[in-house]
C-alpha positions in Angstrom: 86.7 153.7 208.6 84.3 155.1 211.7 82.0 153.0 213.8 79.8 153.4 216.5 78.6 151.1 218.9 76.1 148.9 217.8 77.0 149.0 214.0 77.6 145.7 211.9 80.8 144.8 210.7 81.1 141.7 208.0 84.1 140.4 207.1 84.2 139.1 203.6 86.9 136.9 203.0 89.4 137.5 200.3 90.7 134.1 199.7 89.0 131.5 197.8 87.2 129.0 200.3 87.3 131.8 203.2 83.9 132.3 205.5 82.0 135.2 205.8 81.9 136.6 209.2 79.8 139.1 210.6 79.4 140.9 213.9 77.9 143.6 216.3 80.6 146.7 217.4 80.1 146.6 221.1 83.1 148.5 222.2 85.2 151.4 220.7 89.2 152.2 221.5 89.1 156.0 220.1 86.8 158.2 220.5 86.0 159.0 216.9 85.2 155.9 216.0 88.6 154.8 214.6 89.9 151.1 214.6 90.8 148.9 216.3 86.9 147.6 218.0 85.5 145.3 220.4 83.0 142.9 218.2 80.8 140.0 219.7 81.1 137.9 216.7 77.7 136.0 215.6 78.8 133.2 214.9 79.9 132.0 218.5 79.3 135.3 220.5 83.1 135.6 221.7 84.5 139.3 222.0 87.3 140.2 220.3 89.4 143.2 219.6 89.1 143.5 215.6 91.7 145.7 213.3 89.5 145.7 209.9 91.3 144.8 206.7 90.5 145.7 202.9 87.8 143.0 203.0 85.7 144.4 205.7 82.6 146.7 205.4 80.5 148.5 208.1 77.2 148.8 208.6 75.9 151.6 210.1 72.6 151.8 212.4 70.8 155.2 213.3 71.6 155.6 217.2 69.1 157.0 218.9 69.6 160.9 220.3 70.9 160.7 223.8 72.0 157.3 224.1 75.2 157.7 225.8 76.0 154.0 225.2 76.3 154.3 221.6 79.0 157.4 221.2 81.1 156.6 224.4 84.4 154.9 224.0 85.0 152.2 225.7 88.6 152.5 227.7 91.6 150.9 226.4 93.3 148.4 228.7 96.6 147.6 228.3 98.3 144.7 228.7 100.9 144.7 231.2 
């Protein structure tokens, strides 16, 4: 799975009863795009570092050329 910044993640859950979450990639730990990434869920606009599963699917946006913010990766902090 790849992602850029900016693209829509949704969660669909795989047990019976489980929500449907959805949110916007706003930060990226690798620079190809690679898992884990920073998503500012919808549904109550916390940030969270997010490792997708088998139930999740991307969404991807056109970036526009030269917009830095949307292909940089944002640096890994590590917790001491």
């Amino acid at each position: 799975m790849r992602a850029a910044v900016g693209d829509r993640i949704i969660v669909q859950g795989t047990r019976p009863g489980a929500t449907r979450r959805d949110g916007e990639i706003v930060g990226l730990h690798h620079p190809d795009g690679s898992p884990p990434y920073d998503v500012r869920w919808s549904d109550d606009g916390r940030v969270t570092e997010y490792f997708p599963g088998p139930d999740t699917r991307l969404h991807h946006f056109e970036h526009p050329p030269g917009n830095a913010a949307a292909v940089a990766p944002r640096p890994h902090r590590h917790a001491d």
